[in-house]
PASEBA-1860 file (N, C-alpha, C; in nm, 3 decimals):
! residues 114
1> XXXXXXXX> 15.989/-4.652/-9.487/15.986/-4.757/-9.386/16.029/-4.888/-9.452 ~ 16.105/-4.941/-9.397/16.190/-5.128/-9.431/16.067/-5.218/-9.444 ~ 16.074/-5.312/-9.556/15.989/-5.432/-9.530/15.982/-5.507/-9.404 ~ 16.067/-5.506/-9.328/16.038/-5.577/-9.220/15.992/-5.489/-9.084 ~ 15.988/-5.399/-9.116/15.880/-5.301/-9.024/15.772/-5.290/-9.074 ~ 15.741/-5.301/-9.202/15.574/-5.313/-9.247/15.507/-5.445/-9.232 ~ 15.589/-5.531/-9.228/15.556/-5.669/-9.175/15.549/-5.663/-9.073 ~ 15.618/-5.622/-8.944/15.552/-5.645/-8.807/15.463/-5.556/-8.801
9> XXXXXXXX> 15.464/-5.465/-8.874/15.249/-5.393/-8.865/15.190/-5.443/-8.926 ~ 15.199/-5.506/-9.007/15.092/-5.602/-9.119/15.091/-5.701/-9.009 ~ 15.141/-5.826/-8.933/15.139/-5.901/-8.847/15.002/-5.834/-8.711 ~ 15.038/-5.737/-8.672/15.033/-5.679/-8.530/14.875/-5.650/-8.582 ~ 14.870/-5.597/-8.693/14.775/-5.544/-8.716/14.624/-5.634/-8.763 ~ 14.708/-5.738/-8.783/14.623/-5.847/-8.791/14.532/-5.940/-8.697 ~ 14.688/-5.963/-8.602/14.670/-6.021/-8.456/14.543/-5.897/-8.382 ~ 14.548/-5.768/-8.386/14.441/-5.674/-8.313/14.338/-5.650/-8.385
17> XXXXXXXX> 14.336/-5.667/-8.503/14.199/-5.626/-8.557/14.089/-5.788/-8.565 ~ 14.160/-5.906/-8.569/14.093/-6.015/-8.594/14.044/-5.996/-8.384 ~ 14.124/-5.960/-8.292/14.034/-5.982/-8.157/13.952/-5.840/-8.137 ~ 13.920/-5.770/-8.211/13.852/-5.658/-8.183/13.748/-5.746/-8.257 ~ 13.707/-5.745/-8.373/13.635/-5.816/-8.463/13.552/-5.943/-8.354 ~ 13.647/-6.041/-8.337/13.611/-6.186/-8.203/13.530/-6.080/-8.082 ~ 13.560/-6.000/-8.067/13.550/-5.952/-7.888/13.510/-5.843/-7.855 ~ 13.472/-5.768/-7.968/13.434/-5.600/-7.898/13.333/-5.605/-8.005
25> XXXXXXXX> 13.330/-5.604/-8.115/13.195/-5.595/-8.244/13.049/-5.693/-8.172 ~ 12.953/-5.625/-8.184/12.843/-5.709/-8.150/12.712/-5.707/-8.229 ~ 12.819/-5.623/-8.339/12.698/-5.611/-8.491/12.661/-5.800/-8.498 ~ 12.495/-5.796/-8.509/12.438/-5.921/-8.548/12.499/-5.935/-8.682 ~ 12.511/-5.812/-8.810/12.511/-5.894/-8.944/12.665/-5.945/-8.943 ~ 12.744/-5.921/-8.837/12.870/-6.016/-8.896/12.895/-6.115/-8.870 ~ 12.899/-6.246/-8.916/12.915/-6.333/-8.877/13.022/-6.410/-8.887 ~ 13.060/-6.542/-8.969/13.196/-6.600/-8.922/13.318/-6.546/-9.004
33> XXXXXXXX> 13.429/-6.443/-8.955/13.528/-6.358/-9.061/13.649/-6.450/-9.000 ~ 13.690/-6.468/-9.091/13.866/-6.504/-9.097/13.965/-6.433/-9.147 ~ 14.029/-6.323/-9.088/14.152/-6.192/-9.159/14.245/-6.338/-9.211 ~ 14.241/-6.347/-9.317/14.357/-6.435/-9.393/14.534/-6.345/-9.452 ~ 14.495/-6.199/-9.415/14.600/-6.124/-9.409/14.643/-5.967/-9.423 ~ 14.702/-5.868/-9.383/14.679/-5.765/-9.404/14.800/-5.686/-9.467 ~ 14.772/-5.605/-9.541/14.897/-5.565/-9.601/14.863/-5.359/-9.568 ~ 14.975/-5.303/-9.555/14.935/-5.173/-9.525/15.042/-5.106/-9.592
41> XXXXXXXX> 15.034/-5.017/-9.635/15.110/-4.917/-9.753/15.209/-4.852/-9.736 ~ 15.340/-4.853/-9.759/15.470/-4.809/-9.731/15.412/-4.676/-9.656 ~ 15.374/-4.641/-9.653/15.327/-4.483/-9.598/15.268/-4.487/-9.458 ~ 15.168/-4.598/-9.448/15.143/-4.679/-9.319/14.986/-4.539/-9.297 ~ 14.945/-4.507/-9.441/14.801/-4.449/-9.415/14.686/-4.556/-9.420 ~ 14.711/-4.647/-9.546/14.592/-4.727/-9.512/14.640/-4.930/-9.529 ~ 14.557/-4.972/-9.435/14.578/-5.118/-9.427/14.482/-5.191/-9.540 ~ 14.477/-5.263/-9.576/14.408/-5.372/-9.645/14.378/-5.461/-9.594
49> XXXXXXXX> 14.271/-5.532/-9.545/14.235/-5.645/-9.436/14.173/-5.749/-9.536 ~ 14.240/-5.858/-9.561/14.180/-5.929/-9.648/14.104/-6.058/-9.591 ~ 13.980/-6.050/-9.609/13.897/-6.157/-9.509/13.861/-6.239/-9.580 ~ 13.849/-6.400/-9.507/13.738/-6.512/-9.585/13.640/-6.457/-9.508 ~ 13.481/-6.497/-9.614/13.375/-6.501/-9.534/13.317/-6.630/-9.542 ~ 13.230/-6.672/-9.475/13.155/-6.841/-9.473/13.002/-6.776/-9.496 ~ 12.975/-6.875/-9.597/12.812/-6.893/-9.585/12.749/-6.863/-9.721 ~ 12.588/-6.823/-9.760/12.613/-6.780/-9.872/12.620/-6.666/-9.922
57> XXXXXXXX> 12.564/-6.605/-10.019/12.652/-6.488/-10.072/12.561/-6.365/-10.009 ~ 12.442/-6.383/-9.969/12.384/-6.303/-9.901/12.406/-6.262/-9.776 ~ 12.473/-6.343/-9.671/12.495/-6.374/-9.526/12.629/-6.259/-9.518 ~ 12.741/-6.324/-9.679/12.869/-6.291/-9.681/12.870/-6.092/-9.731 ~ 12.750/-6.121/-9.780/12.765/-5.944/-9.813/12.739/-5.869/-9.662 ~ 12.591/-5.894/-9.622/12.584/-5.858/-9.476/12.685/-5.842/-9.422 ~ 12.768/-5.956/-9.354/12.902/-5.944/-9.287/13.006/-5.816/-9.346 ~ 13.025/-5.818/-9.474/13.125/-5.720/-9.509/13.025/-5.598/-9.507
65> XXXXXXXX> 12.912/-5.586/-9.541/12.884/-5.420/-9.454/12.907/-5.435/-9.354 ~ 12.816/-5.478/-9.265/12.887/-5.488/-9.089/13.068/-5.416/-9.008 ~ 13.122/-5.505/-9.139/13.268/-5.511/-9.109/13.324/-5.319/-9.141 ~ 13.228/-5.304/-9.275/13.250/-5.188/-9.342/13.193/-5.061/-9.212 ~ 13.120/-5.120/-9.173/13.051/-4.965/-9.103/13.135/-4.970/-8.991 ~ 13.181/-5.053/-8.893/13.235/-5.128/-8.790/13.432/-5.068/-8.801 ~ 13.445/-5.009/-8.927/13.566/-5.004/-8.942/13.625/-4.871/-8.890 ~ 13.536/-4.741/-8.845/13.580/-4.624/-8.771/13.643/-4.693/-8.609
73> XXXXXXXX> 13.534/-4.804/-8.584/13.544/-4.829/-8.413/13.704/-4.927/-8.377 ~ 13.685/-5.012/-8.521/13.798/-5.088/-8.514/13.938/-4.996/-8.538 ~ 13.930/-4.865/-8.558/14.067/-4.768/-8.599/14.055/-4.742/-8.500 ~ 13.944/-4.700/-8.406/13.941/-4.629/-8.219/13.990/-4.702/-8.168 ~ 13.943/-4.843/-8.166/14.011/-4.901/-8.077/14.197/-4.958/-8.096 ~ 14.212/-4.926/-8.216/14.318/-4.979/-8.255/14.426/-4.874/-8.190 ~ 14.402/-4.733/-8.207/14.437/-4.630/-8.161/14.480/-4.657/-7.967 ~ 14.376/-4.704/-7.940/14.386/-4.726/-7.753/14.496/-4.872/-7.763
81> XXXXXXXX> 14.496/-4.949/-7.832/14.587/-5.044/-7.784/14.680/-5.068/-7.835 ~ 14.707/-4.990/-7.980/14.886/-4.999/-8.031/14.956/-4.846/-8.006 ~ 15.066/-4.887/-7.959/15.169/-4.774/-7.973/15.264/-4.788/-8.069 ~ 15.184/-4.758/-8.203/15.239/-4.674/-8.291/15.191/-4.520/-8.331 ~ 15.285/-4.481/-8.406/15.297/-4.320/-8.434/15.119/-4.284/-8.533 ~ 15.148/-4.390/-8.624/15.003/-4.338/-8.717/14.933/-4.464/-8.723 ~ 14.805/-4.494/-8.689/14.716/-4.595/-8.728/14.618/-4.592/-8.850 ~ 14.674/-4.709/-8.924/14.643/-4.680/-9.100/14.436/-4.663/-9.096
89> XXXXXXXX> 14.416/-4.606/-9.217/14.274/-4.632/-9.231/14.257/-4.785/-9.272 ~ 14.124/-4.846/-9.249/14.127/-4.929/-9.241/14.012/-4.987/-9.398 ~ 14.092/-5.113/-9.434/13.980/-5.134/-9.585/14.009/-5.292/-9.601 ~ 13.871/-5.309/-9.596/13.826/-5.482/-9.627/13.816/-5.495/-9.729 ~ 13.891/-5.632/-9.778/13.894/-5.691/-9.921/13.882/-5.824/-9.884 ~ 13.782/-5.902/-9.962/13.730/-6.036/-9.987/13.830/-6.146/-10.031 ~ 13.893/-6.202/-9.968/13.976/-6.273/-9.990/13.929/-6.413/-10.094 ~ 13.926/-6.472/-10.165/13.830/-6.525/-10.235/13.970/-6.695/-10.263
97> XXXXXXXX> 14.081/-6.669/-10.203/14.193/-6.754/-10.249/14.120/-6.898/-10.181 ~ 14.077/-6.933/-10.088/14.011/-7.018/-10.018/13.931/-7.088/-10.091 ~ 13.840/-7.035/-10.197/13.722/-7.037/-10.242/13.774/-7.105/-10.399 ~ 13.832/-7.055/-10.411/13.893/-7.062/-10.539/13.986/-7.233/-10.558 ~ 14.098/-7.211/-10.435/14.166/-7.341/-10.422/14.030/-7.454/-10.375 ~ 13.938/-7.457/-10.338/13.838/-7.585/-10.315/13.766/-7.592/-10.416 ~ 13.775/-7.491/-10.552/13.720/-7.495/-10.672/13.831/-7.590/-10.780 ~ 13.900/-7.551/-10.758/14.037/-7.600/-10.828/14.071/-7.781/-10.773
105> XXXXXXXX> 14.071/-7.805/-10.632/14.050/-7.957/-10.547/13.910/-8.033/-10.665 ~ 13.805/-7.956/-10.624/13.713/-8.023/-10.689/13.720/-8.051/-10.801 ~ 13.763/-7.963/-10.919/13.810/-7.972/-11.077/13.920/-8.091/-11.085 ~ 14.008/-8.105/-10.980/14.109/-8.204/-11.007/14.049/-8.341/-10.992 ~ 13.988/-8.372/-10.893/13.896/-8.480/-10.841/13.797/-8.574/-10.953 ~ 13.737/-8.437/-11.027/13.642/-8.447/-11.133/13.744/-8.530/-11.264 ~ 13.827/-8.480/-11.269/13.948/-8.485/-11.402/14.011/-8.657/-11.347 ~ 14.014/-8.664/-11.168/14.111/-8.813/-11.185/14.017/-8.914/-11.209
113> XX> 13.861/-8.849/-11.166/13.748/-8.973/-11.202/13.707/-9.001/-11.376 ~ 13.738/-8.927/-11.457/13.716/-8.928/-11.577/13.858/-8.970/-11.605
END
């Protein structure tokens, strides 16, 4: 499959799994997720969903089980509303780039005051 067909499923797949997540999940432990991007495997078996989480690290683990157990329903439903041929398995990864760049802001900040 062409990079630019794995990109409009990496796109598509993003756009449907972040409103299943908003709109059909009603697990209490998940709370505020941001898909910051998804990448899915020339083969198009499994996706990579890479999420920010907010809060602290206890709140943020909760949420990613939630997300983790939550991830058969989000392939069902993904199944009922895309027409494509194979719908990848689905796997959350902690996006941490967010976290990191306001670590890096703050280090610079620290460095122009000294």
């Amino acid at each position: 499959m062409d990079s630019v067909r794995i990109a409009k499923v990496d796109s598509l797949l993003q756009s449907e799994i972040s409103d299943i997540i908003k709109r059909e999940i009603k697990d209490p432990r998940i709370g505020f997720v941001s898909i910051t991007k998804v990448e899915v495997s020339k083969d198009l078996h499994v996706a990579k969903v890479f999420i920010s989480l907010y809060g602290d690290e206890k709140s943020k683990q909760k949420t990613l089980d939630g997300l983790i157990s939550a991830a058969g329903f989000i392939h069902n439903e993904l199944k009922k509303r895309l027409r494509i041929k194979f719908i990848p398995e689905i796997v959350f990864k902690i996006d941490t780039s967010i976290e990191y760049g306001v670590h890096i802001s703050k280090v610079i900040e620290e460095l122009k005051e000294k």
